[in-house]
LUMTORLO-459443 format. One record per residue (C-alpha): residue number from 1; chain; x, y, z. Coordinates in steps of 0.2 Angstrom, whole numbers, plus 5000, padded with zeros to 4 digits. Example, Ala and Ser with C-alpha at 12.3 -4.5 7.8 and 13.67 -1.06 7.14 Angstrom:
<atoms>
ATOM   nr  kette    xx    yy    zz
ATOM    1      A  5062  4978  5039
ATOM    2      A  5068  4995  5036
</atoms>
This chain:
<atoms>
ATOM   nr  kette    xx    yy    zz
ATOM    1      A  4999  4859  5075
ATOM    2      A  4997  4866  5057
ATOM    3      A  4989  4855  5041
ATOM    4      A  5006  4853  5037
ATOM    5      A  5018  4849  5051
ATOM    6      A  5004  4836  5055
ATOM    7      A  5005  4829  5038
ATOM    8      A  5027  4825  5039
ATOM    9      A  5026  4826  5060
ATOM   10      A  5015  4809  5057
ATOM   11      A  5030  4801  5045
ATOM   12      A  5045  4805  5056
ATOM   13      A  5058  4793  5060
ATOM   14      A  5073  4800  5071
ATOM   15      A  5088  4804  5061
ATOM   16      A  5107  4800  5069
ATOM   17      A  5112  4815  5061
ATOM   18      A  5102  4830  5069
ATOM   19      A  5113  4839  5081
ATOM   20      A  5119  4851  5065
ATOM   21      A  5102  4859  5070
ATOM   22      A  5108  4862  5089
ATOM   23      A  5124  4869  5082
ATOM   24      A  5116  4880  5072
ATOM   25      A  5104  4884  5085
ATOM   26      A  5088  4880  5076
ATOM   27      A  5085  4870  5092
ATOM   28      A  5092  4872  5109
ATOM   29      A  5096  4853  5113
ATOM   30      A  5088  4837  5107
ATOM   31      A  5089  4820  5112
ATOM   32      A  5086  4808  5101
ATOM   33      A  5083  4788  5101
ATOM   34      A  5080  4772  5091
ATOM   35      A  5080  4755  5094
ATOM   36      A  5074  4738  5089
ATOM   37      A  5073  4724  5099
ATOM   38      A  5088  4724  5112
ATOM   39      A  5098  4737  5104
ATOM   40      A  5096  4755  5108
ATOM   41      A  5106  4771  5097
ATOM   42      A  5105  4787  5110
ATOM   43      A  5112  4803  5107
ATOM   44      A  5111  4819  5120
ATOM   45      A  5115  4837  5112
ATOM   46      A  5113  4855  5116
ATOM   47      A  5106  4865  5132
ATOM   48      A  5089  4862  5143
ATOM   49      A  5087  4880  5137
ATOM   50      A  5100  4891  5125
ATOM   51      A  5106  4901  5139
ATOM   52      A  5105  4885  5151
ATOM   53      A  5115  4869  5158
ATOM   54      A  5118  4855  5145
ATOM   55      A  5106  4843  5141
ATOM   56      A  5104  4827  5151
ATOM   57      A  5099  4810  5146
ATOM   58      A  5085  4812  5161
ATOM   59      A  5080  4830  5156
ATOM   60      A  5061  4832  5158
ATOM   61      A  5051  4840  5141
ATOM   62      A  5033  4845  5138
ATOM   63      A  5028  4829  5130
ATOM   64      A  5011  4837  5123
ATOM   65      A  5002  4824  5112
ATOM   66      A  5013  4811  5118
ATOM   67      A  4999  4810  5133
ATOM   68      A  4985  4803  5121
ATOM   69      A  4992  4787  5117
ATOM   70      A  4994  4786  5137
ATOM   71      A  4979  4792  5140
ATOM   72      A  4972  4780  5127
ATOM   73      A  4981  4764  5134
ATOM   74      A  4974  4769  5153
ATOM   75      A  4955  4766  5143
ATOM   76      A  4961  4751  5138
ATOM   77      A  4966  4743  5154
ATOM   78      A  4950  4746  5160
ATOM   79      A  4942  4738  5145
ATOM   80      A  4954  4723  5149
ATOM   81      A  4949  4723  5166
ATOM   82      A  4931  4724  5161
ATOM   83      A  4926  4742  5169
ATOM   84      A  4922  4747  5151
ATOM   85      A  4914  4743  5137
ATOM   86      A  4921  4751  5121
ATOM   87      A  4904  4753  5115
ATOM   88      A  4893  4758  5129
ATOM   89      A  4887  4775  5130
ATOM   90      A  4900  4786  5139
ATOM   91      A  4885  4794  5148
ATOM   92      A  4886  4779  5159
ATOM   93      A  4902  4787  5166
ATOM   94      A  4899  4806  5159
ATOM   95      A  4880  4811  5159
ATOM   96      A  4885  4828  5153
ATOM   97      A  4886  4819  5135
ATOM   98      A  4868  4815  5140
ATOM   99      A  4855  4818  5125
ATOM  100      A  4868  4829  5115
ATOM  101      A  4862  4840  5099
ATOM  102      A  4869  4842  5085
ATOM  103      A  4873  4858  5072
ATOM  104      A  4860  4857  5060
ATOM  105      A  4876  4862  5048
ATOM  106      A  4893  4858  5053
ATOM  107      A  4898  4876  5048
ATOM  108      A  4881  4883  5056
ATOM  109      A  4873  4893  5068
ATOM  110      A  4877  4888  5087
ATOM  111      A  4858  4888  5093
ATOM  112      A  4853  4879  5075
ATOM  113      A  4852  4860  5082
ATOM  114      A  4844  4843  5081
ATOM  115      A  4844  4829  5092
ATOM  116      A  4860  4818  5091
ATOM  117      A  4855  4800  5080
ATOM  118      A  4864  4790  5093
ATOM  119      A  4873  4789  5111
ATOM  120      A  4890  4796  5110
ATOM  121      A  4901  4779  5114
ATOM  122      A  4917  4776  5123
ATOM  123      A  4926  4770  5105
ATOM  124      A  4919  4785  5099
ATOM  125      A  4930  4796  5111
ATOM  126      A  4945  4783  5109
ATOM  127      A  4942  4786  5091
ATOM  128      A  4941  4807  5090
ATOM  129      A  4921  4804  5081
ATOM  130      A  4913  4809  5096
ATOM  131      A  4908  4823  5082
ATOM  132      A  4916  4839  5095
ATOM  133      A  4935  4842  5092
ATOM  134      A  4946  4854  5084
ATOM  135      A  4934  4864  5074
ATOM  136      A  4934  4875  5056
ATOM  137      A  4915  4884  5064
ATOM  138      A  4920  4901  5072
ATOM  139      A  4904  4902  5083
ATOM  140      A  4911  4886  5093
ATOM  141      A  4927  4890  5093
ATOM  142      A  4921  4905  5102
ATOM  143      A  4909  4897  5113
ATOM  144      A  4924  4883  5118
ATOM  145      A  4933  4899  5124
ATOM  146      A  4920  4910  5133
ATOM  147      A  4916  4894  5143
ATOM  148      A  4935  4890  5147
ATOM  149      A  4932  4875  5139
ATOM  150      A  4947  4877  5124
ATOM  151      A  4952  4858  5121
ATOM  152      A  4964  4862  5104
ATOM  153      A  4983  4868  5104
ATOM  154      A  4997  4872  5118
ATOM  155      A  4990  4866  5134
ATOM  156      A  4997  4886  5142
ATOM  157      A  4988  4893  5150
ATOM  158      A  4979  4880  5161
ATOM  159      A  4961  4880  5165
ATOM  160      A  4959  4882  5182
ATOM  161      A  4941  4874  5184
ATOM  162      A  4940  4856  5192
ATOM  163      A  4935  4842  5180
ATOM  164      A  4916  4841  5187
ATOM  165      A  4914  4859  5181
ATOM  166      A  4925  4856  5167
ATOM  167      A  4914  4842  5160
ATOM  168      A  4898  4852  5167
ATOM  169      A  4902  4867  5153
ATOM  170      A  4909  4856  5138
ATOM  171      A  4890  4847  5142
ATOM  172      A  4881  4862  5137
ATOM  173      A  4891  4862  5121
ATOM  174      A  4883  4855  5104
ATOM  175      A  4890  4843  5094
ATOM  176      A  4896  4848  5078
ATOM  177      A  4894  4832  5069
ATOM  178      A  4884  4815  5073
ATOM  179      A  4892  4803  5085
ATOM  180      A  4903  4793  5074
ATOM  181      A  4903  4802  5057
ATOM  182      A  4917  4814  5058
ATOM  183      A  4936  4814  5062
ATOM  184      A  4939  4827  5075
ATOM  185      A  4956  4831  5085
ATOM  186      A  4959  4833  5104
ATOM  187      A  4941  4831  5112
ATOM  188      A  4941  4814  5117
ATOM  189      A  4957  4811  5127
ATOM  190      A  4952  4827  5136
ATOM  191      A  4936  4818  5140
ATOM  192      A  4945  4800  5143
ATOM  193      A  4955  4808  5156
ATOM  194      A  4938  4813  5165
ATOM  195      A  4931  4795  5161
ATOM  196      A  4947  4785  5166
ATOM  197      A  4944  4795  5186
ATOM  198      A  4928  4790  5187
ATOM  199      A  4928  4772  5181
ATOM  200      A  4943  4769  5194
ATOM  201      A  4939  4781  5208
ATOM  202      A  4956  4790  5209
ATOM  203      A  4963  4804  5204
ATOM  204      A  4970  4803  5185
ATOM  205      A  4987  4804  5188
ATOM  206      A  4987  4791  5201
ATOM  207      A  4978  4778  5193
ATOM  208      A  4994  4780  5178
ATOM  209      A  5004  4780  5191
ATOM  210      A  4999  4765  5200
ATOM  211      A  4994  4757  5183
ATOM  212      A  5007  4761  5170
ATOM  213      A  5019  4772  5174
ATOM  214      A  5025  4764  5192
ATOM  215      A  5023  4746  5183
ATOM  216      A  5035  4751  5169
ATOM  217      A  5050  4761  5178
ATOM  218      A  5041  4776  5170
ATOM  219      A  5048  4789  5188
ATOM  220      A  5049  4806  5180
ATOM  221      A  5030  4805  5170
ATOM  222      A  5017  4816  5176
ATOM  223      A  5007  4832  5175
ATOM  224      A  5022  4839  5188
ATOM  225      A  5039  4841  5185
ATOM  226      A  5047  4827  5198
ATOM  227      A  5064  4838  5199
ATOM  228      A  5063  4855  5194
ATOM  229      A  5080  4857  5192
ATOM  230      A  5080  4845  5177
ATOM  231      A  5066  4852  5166
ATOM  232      A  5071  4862  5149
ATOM  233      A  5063  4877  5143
ATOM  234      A  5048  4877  5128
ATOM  235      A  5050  4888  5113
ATOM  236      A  5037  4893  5099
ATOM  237      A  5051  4895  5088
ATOM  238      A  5064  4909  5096
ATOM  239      A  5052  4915  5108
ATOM  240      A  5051  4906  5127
ATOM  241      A  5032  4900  5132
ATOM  242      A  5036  4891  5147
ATOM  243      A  5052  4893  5159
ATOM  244      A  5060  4879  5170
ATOM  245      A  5061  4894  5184
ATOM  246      A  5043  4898  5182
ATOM  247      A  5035  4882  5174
ATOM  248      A  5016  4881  5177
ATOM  249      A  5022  4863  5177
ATOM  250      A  5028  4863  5195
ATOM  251      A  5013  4863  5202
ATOM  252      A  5000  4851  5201
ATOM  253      A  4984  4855  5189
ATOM  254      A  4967  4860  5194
ATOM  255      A  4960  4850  5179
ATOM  256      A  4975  4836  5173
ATOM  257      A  4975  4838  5153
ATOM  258      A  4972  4817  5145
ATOM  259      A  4977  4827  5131
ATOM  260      A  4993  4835  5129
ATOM  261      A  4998  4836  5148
ATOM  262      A  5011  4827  5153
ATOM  263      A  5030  4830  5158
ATOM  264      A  5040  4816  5153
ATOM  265      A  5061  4808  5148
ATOM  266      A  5065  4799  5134
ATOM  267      A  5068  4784  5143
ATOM  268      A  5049  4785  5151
ATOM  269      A  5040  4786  5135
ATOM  270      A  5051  4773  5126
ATOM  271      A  5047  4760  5141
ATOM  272      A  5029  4764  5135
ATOM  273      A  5033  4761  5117
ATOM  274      A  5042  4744  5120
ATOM  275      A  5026  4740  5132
ATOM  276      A  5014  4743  5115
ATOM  277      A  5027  4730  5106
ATOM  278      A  5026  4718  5121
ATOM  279      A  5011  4719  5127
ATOM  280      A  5016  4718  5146
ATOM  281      A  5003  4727  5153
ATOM  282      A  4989  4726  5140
ATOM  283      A  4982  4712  5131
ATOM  284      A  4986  4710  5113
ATOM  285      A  4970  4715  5107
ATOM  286      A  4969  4730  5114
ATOM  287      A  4985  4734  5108
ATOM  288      A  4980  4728  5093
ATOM  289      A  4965  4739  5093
ATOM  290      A  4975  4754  5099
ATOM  291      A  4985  4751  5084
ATOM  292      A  4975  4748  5069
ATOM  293      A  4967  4761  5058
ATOM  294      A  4947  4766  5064
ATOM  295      A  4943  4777  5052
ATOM  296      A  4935  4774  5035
ATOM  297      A  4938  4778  5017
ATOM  298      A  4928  4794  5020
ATOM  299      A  4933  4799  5037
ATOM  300      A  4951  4797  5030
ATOM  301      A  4946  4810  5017
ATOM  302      A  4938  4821  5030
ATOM  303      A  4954  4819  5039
ATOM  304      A  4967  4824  5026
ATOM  305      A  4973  4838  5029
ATOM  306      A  4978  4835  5047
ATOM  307      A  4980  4817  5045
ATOM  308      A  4991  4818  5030
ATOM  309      A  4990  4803  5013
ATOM  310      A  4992  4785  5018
ATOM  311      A  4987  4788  5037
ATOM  312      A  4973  4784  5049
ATOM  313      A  4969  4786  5067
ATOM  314      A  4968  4770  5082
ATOM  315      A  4966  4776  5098
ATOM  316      A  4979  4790  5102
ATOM  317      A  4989  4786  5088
ATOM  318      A  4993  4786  5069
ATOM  319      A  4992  4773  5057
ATOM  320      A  5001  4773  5043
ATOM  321      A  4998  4761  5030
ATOM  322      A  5015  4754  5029
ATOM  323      A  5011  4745  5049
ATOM  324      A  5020  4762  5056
ATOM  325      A  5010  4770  5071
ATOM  326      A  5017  4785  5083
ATOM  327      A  5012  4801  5083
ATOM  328      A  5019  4819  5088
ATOM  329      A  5019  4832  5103
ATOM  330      A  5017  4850  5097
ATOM  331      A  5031  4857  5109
ATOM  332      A  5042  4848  5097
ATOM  333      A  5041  4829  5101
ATOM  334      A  5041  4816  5087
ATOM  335      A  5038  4795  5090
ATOM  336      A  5035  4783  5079
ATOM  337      A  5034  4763  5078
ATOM  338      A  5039  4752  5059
ATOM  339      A  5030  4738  5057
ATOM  340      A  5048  4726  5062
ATOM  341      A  5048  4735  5077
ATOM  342      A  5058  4749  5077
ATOM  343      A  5055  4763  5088
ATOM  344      A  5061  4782  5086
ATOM  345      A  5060  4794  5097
ATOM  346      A  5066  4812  5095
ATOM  347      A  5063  4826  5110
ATOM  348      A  5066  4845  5107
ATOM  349      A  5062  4862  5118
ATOM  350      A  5055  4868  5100
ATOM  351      A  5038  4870  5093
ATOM  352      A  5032  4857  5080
ATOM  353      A  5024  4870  5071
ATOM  354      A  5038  4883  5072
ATOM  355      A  5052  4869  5063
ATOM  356      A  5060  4871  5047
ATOM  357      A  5057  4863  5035
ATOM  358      A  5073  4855  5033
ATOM  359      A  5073  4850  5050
ATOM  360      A  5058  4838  5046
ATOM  361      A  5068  4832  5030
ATOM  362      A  5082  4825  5043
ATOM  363      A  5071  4818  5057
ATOM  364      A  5061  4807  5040
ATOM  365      A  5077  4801  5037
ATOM  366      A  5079  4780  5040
ATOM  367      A  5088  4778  5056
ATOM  368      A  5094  4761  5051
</atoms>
């Protein structure tokens, strides 16, 4: 996502109004949901794909970020079943972040490093300051990609290494800032995913299977498309990136992506969401933990212009000052959670970052 879709993607509510922009074909079908406590407002418009079959209340998208705050919650089952320790060095789990080293400069030389002042820890992944994430310094960025290690923006094409050799070339990496100092997107859910396999001894997508998604009616969430026939089509704006016919989500990953992953309806991820409010699965502080800002005043400032004004970061998620947490999938998903407990939702085929700008404008607008 661009500085500025994340700075009004964080805000959104879902507007009532918003299949104009299905009829005008800004987007090829939407669905959209609210609700508050028992009462639930759905509406269903538009095409799986602008030259395909009508949309569906079960249609599967490309949920994209929408996997961090799952992703997130995993970690903290294991916290509350005592496998993990926020605040233990990951390494316990992951000794590829073993004696890291850090950029001399944050905008610096690659091989210009000093030794890292502190153990990277698990609240340091939960919290995106492990200090390696979505970076401004070229010379990463470029060694990120010539290891096959790209952690930042649509997750097409898949890596096709296997998470050992995955984590074995991310290790080799340095740190661009100190463990805990800096704001950074993406890297730590990529690394959670790796973490969560470990701790539990299964395969990531059966341990949420088994732990979340089977235990909250959540059928059709995975890194595979559960019915083919019923998955839409991604656009980066008029232009198709990922077929239903020829998905790379119809077969199951080398390397499942913690970060932005996961196929899922608009019924799965709001039973998530109204798990978050309950607290069915997880205990109220780590929901609460999940949910309340990390970051301080100058990690906020650091994180501005992604983050937006009057926003932090929990663990996965946005915080709004105003008690609002959610955040948004960069293949055009948008989910956000007020502070009395209502929950919006809005699902399109569309890039976040290819929407116009009055598209946001609706989807900000109250939906009760």
């Amino acid at each position: 996502m661009t500085e500025t879709v994340a700075r009004q993607a964080v805000r959104c509510w879902t507007g009532l109004m918003l299949n104009t922009y299905v009829d005008n074909g800004v987007v090829p079908g939407l669905i959209s949901l609210v609700s508050r406590g028992d009462e639930t407002h759905l509406q269903v418009h538009g095409r799986t794909a602008y030259d395909g079959p009508d949309l569906e209340r079960d249609s599967l998208f490309r949920v994209s970020s929408f996997t961090k705050p799952i992703t997130a919650a995993a970690t903290m089952l294991l916290v509350d079943d005592l496998q993990l320790s926020l605040d233990a060095p990951a390494a316990d789990v992951l000794p590829e972040l073993a004696n890291p080293v850090v950029l001399r400069e944050p905008d610096g030389p690659v091989d210009d490093t000093v030794p890292a002042e502190r153990a990277i820890t698990v609240r340091d992944l939960l919290t995106f300051r492990l200090g390696l994430g979505e970076s401004g310094n070229p010379g990463l960025r470029q060694a990120e990609e010539e290891l096959g290690v790209r952690t930042f923006g649509p997750p097409i094409p898949r890596t096709d290494l296997e998470p050992d050799e995955w984590m074995r070339r991310l290790g080799t990496l340095p740190l661009q800032y100190q463990p805990g100092e800096h704001w950074l997107y993406a890297t730590g859910s990529h690394l959670l995913g790796v973490l969560i396999s470990r701790v539990s001894g299964q395969p990531l997508e059966e341990f949420l299977r088994e732990r979340l998604f089977e235990p909250l009616g959540m059928r059709d969430t995975g890194f595979t498309a559960a019915d083919p026939a019923r998955l839409t089509t991604a656009y980066v704006g008029d232009d198709v990136l990922d077929t239903a016919a020829e998905s790379q989500w119809l077969t199951p990953p080398s390397f499942p992506d913690a970060a932005g992953g996961l196929i899922s309806t608009v019924d799965d991820f709001h039973a998530f969401t109204r798990m978050l409010e309950s607290g069915d699965l997880l205990s109220r502080e780590a929901v609460a933990e999940m949910t309340t800002d990390q970051l301080t005043p100058v990690q906020r400032a650091g994180s501005l212009d992604f983050l937006g004004p009057d926003t932090g970061w929990g663990y996965g998620v946005s915080v709004g000052d105003d008690g609002r947490y959610g955040w948004a999938g960069g293949l055009g998903t948008l989910w956000s959670t007020t502070a009395d407990g209502t929950i919006s939702i809005l699902l399109t085929q569309r890039a976040l970052w290819t929407w116009p700008e009055e598209l946001f404008a609706e989807a900000s607008a109250p939906a009760w």
